[in-house]
C-alpha positions in Angstrom: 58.2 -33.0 24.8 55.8 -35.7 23.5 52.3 -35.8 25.1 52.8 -38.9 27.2 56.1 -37.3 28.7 53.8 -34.4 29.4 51.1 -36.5 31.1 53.7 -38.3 32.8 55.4 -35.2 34.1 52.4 -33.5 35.5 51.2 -36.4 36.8 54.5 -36.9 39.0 54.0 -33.4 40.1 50.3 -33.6 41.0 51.8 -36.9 43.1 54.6 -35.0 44.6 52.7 -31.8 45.5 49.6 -34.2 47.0 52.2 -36.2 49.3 54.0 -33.3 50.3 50.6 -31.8 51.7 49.6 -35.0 53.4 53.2 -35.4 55.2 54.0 -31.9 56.2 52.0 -31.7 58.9 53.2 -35.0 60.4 56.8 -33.7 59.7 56.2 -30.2 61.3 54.0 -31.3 64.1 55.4 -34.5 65.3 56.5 -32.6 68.4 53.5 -31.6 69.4 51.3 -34.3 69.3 49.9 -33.9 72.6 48.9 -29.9 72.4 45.6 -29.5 73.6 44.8 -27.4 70.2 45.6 -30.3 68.1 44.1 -32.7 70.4 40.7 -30.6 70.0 41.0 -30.2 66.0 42.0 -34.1 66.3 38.9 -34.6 68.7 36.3 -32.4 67.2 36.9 -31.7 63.0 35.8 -35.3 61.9 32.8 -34.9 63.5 32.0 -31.3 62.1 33.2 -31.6 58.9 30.7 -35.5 58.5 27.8 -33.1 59.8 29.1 -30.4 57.1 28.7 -33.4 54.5 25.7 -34.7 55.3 23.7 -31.5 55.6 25.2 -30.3 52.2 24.1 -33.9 50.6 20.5 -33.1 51.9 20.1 -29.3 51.0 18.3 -30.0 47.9 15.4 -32.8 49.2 12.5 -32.0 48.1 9.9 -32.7 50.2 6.3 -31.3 48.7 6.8 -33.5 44.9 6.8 -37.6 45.2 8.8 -39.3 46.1 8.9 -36.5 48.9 12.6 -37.2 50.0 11.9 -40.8 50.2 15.5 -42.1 48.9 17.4 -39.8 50.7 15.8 -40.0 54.0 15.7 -43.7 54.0 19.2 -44.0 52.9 20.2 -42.0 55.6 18.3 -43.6 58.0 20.1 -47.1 56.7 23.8 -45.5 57.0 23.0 -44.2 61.0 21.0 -47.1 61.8 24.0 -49.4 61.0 26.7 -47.5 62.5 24.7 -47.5 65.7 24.7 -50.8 65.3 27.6 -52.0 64.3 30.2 -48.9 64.5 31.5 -49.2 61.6 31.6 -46.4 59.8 32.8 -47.6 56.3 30.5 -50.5 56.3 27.5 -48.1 57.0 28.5 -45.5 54.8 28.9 -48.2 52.0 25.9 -49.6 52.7 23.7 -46.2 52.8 25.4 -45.2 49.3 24.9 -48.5 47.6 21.0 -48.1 48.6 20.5 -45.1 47.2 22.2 -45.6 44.1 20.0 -48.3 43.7 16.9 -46.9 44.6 17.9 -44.0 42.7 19.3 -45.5 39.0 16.2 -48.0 39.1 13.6 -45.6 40.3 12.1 -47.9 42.8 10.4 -44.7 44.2 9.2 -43.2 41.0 
């Protein structure tokens, strides 16, 4: 088997396995779509699992050496401040990231 037969193969497989995760549940649980266990987990895990994110993007500010936090605070305020706004979600998100990438590859705070 040549290398690009190889890459091509495991590829496929990483594809298959990935969709077959993805649709299972659907398959398995189409039934049951108005359980009040998977209308909790539907209601409550994006939630948890966005405050599980953000919290583990912010363990490691620093707060007593300049710029104190600065970039990561602000952009955060930015990505809450527009989904308050607006509600939408990717447009805030987007917008929180591209600001501190900025702030962050051209030093502004530095």
């Amino acid at each position: 088997m040549s290398g690009a037969t190889y890459l091509i193969a495991v590829i496929a497989v990483m594809t298959a396995a990935t969709f077959l995760t993805r649709v299972t549940p659907f398959v398995l649980l189409r039934n049951m779509a108005d359980h009040p266990l998977l209308l909790f987990l539907g209601r409550y895990t994006p939630p948890a699992i966005m405050t599980i994110l953000v919290l583990y993007s912010l363990r490691e500010i620093n707060l007593t050496t300049a710029p104190f936090g600065a970039p990561e605070l602000i952009a955060s305020l930015i990505t809450v401040t527009l989904h308050l706004w607006l509600r939408h979600a990717l447009l805030s998100i987007f917008t929180g990231t591209a600001f501190y990438m900025f702030v962050v590859q051209t030093g502004f705070f530095l």
